[in-house]
Backbone bond lengths (Angstrom), bond angles and torsions (degrees), N, CA, C in turn:
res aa  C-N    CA-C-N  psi(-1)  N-CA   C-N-CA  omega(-1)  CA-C   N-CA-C  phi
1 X - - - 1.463 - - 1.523 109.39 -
2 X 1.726 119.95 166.23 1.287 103.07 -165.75 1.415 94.32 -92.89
3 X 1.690 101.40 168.73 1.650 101.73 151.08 1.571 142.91 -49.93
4 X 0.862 135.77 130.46 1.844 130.35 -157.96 1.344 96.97 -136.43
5 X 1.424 104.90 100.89 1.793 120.86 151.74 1.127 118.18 -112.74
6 X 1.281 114.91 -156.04 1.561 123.72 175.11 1.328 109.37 -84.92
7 X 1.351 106.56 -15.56 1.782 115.57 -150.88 1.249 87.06 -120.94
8 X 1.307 150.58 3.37 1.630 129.29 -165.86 1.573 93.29 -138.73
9 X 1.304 95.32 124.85 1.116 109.81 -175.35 1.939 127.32 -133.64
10 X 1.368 127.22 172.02 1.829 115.76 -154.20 1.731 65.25 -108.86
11 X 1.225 114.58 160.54 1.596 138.94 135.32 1.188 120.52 -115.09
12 X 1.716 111.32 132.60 1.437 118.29 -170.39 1.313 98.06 -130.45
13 X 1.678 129.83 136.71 1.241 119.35 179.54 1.764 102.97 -122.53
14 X 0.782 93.37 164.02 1.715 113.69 -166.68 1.822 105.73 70.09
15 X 1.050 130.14 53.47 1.504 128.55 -137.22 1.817 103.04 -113.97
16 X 1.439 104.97 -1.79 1.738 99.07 -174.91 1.770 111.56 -99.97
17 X 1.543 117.27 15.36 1.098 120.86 -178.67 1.675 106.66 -168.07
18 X 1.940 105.92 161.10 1.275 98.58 172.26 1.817 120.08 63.47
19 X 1.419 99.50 -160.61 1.791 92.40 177.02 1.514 120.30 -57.64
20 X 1.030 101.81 -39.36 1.768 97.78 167.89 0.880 108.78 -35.02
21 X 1.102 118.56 -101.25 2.402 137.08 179.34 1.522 68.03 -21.46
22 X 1.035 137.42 -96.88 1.552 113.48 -130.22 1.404 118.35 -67.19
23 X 1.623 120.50 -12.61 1.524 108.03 172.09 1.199 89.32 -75.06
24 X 1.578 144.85 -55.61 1.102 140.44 -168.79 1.323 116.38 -16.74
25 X 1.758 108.11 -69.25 1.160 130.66 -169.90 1.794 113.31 -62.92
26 X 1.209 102.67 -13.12 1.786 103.30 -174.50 1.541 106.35 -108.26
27 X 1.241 105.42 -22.85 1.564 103.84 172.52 1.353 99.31 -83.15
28 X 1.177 146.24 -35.09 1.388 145.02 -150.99 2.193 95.26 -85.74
29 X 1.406 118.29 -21.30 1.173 129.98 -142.91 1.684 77.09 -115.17
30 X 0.986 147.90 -24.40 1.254 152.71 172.53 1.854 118.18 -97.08
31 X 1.179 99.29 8.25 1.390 121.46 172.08 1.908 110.02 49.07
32 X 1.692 101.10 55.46 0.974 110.82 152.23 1.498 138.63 -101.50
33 X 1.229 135.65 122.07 1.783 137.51 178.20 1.710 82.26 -42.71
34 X 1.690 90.04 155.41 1.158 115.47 -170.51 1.510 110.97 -137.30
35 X 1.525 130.97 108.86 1.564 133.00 157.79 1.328 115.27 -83.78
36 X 1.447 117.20 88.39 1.518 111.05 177.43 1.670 126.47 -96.01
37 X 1.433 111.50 150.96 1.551 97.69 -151.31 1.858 87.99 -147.14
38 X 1.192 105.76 106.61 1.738 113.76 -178.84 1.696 108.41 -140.60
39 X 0.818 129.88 -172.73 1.628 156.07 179.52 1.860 108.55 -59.67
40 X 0.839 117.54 115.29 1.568 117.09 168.72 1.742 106.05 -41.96
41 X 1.450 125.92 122.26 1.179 111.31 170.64 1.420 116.25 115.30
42 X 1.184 122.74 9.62 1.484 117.02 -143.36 1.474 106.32 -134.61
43 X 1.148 124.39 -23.22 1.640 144.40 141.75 2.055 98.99 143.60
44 X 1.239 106.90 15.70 1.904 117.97 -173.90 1.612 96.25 -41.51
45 X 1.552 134.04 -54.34 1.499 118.26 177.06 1.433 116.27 -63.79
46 X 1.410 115.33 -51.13 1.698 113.42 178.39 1.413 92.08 -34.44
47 X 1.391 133.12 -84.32 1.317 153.97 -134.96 1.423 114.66 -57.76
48 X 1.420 92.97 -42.19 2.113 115.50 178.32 1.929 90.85 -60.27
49 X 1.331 112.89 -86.62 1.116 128.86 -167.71 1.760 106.42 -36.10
50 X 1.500 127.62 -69.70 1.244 119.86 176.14 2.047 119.45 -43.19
51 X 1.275 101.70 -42.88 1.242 94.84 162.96 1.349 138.09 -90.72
52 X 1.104 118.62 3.34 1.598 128.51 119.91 1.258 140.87 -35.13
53 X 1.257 109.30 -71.33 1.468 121.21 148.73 1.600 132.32 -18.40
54 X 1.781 83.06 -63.54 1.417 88.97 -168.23 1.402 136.90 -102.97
55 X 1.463 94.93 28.15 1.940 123.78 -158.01 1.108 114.07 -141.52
56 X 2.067 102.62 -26.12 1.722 103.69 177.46 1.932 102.93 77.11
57 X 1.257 112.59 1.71 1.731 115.03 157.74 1.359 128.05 -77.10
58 X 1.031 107.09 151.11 2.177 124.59 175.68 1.586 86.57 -89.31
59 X 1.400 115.10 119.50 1.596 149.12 160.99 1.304 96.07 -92.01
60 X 1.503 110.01 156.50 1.648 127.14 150.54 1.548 89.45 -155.12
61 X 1.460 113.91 172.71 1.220 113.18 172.74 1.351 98.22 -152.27
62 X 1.554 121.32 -158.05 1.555 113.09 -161.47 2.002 76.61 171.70
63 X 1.410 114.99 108.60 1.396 113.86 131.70 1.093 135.29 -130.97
64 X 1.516 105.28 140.84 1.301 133.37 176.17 1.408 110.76 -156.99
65 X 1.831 108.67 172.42 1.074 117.64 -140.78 2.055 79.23 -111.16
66 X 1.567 104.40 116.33 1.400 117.73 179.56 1.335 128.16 -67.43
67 X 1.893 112.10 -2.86 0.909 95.52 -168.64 1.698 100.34 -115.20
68 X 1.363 107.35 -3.52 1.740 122.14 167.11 2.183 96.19 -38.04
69 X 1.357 88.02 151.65 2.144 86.62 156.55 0.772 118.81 -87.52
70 X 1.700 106.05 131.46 1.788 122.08 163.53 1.540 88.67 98.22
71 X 1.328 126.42 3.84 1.901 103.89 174.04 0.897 103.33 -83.42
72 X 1.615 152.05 19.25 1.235 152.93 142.40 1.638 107.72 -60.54
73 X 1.123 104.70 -56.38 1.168 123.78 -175.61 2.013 111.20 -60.45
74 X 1.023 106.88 -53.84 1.506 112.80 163.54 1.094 120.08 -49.73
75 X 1.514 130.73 -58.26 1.520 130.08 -175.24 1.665 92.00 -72.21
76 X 1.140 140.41 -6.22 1.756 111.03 -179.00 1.729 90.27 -88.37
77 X 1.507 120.87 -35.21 1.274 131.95 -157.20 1.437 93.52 -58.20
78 X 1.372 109.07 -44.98 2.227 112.15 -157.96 1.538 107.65 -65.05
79 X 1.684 102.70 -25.63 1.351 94.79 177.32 1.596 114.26 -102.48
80 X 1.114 126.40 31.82 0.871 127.37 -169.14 1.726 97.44 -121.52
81 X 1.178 100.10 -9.41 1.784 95.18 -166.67 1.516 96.71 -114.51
82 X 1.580 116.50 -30.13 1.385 112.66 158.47 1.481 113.99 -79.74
83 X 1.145 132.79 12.48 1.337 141.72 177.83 1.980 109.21 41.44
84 X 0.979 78.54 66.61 2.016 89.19 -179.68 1.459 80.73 -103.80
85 X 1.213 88.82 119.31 2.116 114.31 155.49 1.606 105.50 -66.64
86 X 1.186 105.96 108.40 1.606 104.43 174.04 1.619 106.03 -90.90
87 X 1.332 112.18 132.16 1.526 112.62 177.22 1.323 115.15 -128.53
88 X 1.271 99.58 -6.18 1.777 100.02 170.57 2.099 88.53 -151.47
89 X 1.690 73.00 154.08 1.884 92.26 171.29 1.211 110.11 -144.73
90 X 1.698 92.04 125.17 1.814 86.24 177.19 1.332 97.68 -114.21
91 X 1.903 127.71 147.31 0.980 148.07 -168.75 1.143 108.81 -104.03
92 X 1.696 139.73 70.79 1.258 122.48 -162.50 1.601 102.70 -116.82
93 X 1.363 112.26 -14.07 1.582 86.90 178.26 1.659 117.97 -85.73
94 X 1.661 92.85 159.30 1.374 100.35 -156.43 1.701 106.54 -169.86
95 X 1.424 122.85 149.67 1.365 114.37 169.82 1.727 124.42 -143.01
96 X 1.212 133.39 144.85 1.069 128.97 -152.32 2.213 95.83 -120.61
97 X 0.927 118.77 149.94 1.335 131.42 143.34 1.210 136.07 -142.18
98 X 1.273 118.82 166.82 1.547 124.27 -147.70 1.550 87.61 -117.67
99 X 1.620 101.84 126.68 2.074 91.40 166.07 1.737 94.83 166.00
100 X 1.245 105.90 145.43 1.269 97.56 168.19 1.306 124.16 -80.76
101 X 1.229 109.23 143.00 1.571 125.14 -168.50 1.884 114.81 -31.31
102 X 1.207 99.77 -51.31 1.699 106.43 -175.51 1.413 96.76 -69.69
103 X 1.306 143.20 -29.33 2.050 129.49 -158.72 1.174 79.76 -108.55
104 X 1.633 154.36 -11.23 1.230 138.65 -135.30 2.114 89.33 -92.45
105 X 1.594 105.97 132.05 1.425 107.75 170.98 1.147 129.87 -89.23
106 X 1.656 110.75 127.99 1.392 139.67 -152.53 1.826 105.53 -47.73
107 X 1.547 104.11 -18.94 1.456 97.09 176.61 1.627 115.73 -90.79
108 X 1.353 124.35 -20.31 1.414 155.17 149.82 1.852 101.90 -28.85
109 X 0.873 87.98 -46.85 1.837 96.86 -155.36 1.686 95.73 -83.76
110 X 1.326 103.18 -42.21 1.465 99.19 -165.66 1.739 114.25 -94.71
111 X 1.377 87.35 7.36 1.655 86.62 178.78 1.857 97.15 -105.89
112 X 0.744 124.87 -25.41 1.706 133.48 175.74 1.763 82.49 -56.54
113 X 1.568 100.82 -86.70 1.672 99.15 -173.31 1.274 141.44 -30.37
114 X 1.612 100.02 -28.19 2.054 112.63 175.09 1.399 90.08 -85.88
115 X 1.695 139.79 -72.93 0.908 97.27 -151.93 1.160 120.20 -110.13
116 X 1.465 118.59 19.88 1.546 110.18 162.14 1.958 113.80 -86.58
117 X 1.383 107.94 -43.99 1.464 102.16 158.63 1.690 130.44 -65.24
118 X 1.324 102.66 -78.74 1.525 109.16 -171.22 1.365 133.05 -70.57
119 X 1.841 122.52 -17.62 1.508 112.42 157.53 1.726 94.16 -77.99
120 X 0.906 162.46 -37.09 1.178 129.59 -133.66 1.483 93.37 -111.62
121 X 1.937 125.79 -13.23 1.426 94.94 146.93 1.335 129.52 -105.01
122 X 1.369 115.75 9.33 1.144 112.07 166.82 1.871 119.62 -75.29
123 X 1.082 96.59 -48.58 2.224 106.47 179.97 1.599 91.55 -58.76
124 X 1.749 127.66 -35.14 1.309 113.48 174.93 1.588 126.04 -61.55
125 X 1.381 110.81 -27.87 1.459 111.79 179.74 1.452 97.81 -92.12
126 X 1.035 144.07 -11.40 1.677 122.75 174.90 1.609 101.42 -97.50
127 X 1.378 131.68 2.74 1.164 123.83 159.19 1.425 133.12 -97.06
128 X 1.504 102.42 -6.19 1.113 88.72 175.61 1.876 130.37 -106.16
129 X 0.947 106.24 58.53 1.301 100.91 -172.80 1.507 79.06 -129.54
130 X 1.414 143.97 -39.43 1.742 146.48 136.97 1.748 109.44 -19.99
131 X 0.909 103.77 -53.84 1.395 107.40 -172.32 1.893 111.88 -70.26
132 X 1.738 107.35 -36.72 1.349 99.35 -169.88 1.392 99.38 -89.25
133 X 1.185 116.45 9.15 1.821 108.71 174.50 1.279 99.91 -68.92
134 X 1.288 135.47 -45.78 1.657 130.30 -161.45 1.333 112.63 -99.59
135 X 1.844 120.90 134.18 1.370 144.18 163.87 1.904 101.13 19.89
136 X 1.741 90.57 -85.17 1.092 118.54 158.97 1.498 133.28 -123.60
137 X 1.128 121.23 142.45 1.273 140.54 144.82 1.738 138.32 -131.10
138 X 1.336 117.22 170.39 1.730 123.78 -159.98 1.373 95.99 -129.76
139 X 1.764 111.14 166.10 1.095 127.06 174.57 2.167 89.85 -146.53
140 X 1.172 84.67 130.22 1.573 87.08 168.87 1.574 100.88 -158.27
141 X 1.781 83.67 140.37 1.571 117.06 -156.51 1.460 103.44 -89.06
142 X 1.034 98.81 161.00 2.464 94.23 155.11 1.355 92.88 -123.10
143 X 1.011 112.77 126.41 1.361 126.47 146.76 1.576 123.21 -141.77
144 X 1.139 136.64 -165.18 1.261 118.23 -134.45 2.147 92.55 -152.60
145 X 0.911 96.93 166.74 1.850 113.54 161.44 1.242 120.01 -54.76
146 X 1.332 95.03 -25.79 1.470 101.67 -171.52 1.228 123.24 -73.26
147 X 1.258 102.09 -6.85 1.709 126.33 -168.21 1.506 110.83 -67.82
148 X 1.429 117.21 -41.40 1.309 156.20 -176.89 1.479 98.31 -80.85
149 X 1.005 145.19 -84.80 1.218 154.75 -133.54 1.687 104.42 -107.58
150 X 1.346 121.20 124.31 1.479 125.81 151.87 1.280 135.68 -57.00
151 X 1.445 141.16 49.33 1.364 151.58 146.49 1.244 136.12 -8.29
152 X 1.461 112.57 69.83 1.400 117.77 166.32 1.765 118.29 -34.77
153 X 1.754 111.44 133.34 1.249 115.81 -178.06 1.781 115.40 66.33
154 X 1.245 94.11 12.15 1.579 109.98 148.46 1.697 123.65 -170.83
155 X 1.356 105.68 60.98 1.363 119.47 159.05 1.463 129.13 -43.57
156 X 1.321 102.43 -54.61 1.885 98.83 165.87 0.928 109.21 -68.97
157 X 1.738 151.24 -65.97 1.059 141.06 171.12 1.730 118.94 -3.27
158 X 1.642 85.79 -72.54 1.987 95.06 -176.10 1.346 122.99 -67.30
159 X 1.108 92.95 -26.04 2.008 103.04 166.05 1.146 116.70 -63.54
160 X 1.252 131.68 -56.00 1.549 144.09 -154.06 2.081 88.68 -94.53
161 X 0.860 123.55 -36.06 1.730 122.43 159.87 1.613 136.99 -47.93
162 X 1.760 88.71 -37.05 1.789 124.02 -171.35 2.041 86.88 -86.94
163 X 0.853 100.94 -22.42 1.464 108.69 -164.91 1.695 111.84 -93.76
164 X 0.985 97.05 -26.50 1.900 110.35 166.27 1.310 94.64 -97.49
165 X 1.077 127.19 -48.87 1.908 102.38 177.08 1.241 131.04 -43.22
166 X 1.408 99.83 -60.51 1.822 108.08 178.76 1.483 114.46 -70.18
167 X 1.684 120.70 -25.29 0.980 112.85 168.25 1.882 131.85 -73.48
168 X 1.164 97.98 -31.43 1.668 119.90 150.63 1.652 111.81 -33.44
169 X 1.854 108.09 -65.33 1.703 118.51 -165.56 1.084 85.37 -72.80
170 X 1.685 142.06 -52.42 1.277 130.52 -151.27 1.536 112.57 -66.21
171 X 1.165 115.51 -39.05 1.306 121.48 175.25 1.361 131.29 -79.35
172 X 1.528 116.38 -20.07 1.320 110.53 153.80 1.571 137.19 -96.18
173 X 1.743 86.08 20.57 1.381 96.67 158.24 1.390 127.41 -86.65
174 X 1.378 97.77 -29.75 1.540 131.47 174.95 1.004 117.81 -59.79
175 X 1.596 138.00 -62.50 1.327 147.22 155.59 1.361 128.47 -65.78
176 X 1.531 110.24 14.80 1.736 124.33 175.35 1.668 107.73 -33.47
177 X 0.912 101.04 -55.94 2.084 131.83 -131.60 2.367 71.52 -77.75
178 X 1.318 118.27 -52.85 1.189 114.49 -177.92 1.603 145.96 -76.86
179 X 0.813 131.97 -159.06 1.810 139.21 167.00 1.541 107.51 -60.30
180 X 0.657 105.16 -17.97 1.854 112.09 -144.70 1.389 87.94 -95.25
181 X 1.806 109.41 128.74 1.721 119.42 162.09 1.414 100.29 -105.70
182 X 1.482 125.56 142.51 1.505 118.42 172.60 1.439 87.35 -127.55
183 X 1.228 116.07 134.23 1.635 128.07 -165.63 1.992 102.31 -153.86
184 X 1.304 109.21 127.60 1.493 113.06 173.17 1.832 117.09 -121.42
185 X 1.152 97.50 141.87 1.672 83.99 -167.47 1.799 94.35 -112.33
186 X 1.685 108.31 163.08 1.361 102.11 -142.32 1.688 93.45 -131.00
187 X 1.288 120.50 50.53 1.544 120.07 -176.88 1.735 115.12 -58.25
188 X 1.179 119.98 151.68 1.516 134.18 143.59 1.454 105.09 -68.59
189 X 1.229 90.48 -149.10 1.822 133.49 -159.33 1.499 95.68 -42.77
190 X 1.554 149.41 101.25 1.508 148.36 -173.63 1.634 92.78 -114.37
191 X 1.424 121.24 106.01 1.143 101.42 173.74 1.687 129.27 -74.47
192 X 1.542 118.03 73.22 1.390 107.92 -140.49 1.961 105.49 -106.62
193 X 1.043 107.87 -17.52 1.645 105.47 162.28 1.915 106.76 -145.81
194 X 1.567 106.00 179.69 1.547 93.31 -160.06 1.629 117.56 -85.89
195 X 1.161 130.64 0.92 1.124 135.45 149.39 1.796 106.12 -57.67
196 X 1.237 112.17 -79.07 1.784 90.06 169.94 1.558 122.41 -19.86
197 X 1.353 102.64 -73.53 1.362 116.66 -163.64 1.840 92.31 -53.86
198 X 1.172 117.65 -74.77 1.642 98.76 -169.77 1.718 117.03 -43.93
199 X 1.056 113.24 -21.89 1.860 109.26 176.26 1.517 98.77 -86.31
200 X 1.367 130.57 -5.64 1.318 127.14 172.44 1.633 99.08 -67.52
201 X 1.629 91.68 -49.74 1.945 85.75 -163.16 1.679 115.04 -71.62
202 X 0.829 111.60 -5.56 1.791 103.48 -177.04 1.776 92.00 -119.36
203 X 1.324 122.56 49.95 1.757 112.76 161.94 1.551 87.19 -116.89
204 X 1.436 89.79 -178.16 1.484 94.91 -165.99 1.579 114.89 -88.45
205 X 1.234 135.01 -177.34 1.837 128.80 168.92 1.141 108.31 -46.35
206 X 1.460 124.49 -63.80 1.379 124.54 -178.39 1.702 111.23 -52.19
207 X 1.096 110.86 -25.17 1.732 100.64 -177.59 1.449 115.07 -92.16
208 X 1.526 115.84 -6.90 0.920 142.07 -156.42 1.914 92.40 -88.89
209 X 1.437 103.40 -60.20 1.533 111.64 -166.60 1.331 108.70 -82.55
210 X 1.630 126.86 27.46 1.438 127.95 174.11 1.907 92.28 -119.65
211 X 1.246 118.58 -18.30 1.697 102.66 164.58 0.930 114.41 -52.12
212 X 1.747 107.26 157.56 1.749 100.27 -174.92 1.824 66.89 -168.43
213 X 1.912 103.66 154.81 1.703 130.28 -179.20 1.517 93.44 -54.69
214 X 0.904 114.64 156.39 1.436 126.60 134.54 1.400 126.05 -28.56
215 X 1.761 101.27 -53.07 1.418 106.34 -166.94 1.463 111.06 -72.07
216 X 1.659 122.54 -27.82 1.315 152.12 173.00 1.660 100.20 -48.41
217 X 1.408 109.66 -50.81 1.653 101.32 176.39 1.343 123.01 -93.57
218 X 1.514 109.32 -1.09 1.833 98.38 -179.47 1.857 91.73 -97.27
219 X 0.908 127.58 -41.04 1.405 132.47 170.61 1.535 99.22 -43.09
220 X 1.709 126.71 -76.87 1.738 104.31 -172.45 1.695 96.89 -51.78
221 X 1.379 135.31 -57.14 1.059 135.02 -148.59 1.527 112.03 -42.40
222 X 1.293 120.33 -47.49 1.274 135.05 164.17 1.661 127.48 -52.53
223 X 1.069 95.61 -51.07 1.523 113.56 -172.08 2.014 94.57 -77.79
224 X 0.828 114.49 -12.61 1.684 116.80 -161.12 1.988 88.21 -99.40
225 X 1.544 100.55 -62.07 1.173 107.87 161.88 1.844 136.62 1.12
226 X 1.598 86.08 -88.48 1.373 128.22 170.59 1.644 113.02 -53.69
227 X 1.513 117.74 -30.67 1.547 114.24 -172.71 1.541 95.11 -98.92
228 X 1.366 120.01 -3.83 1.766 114.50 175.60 1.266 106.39 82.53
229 X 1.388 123.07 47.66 1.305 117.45 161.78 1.278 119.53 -116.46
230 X 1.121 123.23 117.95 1.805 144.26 167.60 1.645 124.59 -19.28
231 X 1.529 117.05 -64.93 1.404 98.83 158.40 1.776 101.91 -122.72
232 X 1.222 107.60 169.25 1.445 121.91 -161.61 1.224 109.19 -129.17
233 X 1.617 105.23 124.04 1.806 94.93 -155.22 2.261 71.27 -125.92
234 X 1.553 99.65 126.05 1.323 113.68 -175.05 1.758 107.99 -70.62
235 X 1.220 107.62 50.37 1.653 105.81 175.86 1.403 109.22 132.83
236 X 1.343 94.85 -172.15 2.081 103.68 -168.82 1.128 101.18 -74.54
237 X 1.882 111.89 -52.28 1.453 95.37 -166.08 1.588 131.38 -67.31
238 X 1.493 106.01 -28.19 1.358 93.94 -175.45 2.006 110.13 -98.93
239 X 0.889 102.60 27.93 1.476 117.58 158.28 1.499 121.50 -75.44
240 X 1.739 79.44 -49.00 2.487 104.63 175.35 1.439 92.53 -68.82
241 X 1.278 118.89 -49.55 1.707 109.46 -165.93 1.110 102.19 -69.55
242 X 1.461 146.83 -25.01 1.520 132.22 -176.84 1.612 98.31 -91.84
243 X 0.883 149.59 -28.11 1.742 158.45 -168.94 1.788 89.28 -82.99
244 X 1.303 135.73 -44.34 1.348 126.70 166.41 1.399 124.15 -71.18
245 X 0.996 98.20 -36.38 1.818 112.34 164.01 1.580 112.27 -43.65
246 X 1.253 97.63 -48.65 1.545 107.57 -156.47 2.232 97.97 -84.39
247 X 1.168 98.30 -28.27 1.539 98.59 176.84 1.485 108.02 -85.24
248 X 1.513 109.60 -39.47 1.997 84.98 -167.92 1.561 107.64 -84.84
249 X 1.082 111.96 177.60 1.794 117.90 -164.75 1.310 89.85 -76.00
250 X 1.221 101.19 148.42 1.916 130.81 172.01 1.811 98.17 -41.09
251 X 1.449 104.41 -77.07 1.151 110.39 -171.63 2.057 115.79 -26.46
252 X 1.418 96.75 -60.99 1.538 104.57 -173.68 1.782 103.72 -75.44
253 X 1.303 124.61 -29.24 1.830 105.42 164.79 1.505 104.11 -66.00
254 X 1.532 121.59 -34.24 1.941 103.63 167.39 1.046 132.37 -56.64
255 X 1.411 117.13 -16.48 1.644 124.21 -146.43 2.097 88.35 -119.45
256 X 1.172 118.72 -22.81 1.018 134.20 -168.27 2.184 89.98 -90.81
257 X 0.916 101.35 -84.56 1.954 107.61 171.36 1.440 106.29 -39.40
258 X 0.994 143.69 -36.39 1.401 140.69 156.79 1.415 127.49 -54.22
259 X 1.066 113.79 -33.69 1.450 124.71 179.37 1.360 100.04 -70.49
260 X 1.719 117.88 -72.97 1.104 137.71 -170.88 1.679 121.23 -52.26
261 X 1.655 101.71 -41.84 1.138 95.65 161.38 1.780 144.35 -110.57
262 X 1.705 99.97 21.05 1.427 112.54 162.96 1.744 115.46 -101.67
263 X 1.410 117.53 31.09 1.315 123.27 174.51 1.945 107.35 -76.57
């Protein structure tokens, strides 16, 4: 478990909705301080303050828009001037779109790439020299199934996912020798705004019975976390679905993801 002072505190980014709010809500329920860092507008003070309230935790928050330049650089700065000990960082904001690669719009593409690639390794390298000051500390990623699997009608998505994975293993190979756990957890289907949810309703049964809450993945995410394991597969089933992945031939998991996902 982490260290808990007045001064040491989790940072969660993209944190006022979806998996955020819910790591929010499970770290806050485990009586961890909370640095939350989301979108101007989005309810990030309501959210700080009630879970304050209602946990008996030290909140701060910070919005801004992560994918502007140098807001990596800003959110390490805010806690640095309020002097919040960061001992864990979670990297959760992130965005996905649906489109085939050739119609897909050029602003589409490059906003997946900033902030599913480059804030979450850039805010990772200015935190960690914060992070290796203490006993222990964690880094936990979001990334997705997709990481694993080639996904027609979302190529950037699975790229920029495949790209937090290995960067996840690569780095906690790197920081072995220290304090530091770097751990990414690897959900499906999150029904977390209504574009999700409507591509929830037209997949098939089988795609159907790999959804799981929000709260379902910040709960393993944590708990997976905490026991030092590397990637974090949010339950049995999609543990079996990546262990089948990995046995049947490439060709037939393409021909199989194609089906499923050109409905």
């Amino acid at each position: 478990m982490t260290e808990n002072n007045k001064n040491t505190y989790t940072l969660i980014t993209g944190a006022s909705s979806g998996i955020g709010m819910a790591l929010a809500r499970e770290c806050a329920s485990r009586g961890m301080n909370l640095y939350l860092v989301s979108l101007p507008g989005t309810g990030l003070p309501e959210l700080a303050g009630e879970l304050s309230d209602a946990c008996g935790i030290q909140t701060e928050f910070l919005e801004t828009d992560l994918e502007a330049e140098q807001s990596h650089a800003e959110v390490y700065r805010y806690s640095q001037e309020r002097q919040l000990r960061i001992n864990m960082l979670i990297n959760n904001v992130g965005v996905g779109y649906n489109g085939d690669f050739e119609k897909m719009e050029e602003a589409h593409i490059t906003r997946m790439m900033m902030l599913n690639m480059k804030t979450t390794t850039l805010l990772t390298q200015l935190a960690l020299p914060e992070l290796k000051s203490h006993h222990r500390a964690y880094i936990l990623n979001l990334c997705s199934m997709a990481a694993f699997i080639p996904i027609p009608g979302k190529s950037i998505y699975s790229a920029t996912k495949a790209y937090v994975l290995y960067f996840t293993k690569s780095l906690q190979s790197e920081l072995k020798a220290t304090g530091i756990q770097v751990s990414c957890v690897v959900p499906a289907g999150v029904p977390t705004n209504s574009n999700v949810i409507d591509r929830i309703k037209h997949t098939s049964w089988f795609g159907k019975k790999l959804i799981q809450s929000p709260e379902t993945v910040a709960r393993h995410a944590l708990t997976g976390l905490f026991a030092g394991k590397t990637v974090i597969f949010p339950g049995n089933k999609l543990k079996a679905l990546y262990l089948a992945g990995s046995i049947l031939p490439q060709g037939l998991v393409n021909r199989l993801m194609t089906k499923e996902f050109r409905k």
